[in-house]
C-alpha positions, 0 to 999 in steps of 0.5 A: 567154851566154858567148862560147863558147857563142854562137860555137856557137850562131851556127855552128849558125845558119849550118848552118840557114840553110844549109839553108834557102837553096839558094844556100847551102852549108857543108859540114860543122860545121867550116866553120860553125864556121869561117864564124861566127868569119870572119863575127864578125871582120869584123862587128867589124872592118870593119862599123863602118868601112863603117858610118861610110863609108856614114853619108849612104846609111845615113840617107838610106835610114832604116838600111836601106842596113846590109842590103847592108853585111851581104850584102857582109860574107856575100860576103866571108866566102865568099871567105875560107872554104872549104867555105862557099858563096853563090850571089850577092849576092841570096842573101848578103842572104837569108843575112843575113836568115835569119841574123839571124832564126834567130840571135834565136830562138836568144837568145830560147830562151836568155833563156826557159830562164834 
């Protein structure tokens, strides 16, 4: 799937889990669209540095520490977007969750139509 492409589809994915949650807002296309760029920078950027950072939590708790690092990354891209909104740090782990999960069936009807 070519970079354009998946920016769309992740966006499209915000807008979904959006409305799925009731703590979390987006207000329109421009924003996801927004939200899934902020949200993938970061992802590349920083995620790796607090992975490394939290590498003895992260073993100690069998990966799962890497959920809260994902929901603190949602927060933080509330923060820098306008227009897009989370609750709390419960529903920024839910955020997360849902993302995550619409995002895999999104490739995996992509993976099935190729």
């Amino acid at each position: 799937m070519n970079i354009f492409l998946k920016w769309i589809v992740n966006a499209l994915a915000v807008i979904l889990t959006a409305y799925v949650l009731p703590g979390v807002a987006v207000t329109g296309l421009g924003t996801a669209l927004l939200v899934a760029l902020v949200l993938g920078l970061l992802n590349i950027l920083i995620k790796p540095f607090l992975i490394l950072l939290t590498l003895p939590i992260t073993i100690l708790t069998l990966g799962l520490f890497t959920f809260i690092i994902n929901a603190v990354l949602v927060m933080l891209t509330s923060r820098i977007v306008p227009g897009f909104f989370v609750q709390d740090f419960w529903y920024g782990l839910l955020f997360s969750l849902v993302f995550s999960i619409v995002t895999s069936a999104f490739s995996a009807l992509e993976q099935q139509t190729n």
